[in-house]
C-alpha positions, 0 to 999 in steps of 0.5 A: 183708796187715795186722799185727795185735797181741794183748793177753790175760791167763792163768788163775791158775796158768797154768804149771801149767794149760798143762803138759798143753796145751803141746807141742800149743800150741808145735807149732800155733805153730810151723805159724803160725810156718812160714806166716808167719801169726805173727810172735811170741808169748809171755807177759810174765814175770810170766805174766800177759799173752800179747803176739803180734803177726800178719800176716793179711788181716783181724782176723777171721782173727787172732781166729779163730786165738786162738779155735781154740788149745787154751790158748783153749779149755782156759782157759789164756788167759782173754781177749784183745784184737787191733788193727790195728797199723802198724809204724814200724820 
């Protein structure tokens, strides 16, 4: 298994935007969560960018995994980026 970290960036006004979407967000992380498929994820308090970090076989997976959450298909999240990352501590 790899660690990957995921940069993106949220829609403008993107408290209000994700109300709809959130418990449906917050139960599918915590699934992830509990396969320990997620190790942590969450905006900056500016709200601006979403920072995660991942462990998975491959990066397509991790990408897959964004592509299927309902702030990605709902626009909540507007792009994202996933590396390869190696933890030193």
């Amino acid at each position: 298994m790899e660690r990957f970290v995921l940069w993106g960036t949220y829609c403008e006004n993107a408290l209000q935007k994700r109300e709809p979407f959130r418990e449906m967000h917050l139960n599918r992380l915590s699934i992830l969560k509990q396969k320990e498929i997620l190790i942590t994820l969450g905006p900056t308090k500016c709200t601006k960018y979403v920072f995660g970090i991942f462990e998975a076989k491959n990066l397509g997976i991790v990408k897959q995994l964004i592509q299927d959450d309902i702030y990605w298909k709902e626009g909540i999240w507007t792009s994202f980026e996933v590396y390869p990352w190696t933890q030193a501590f």
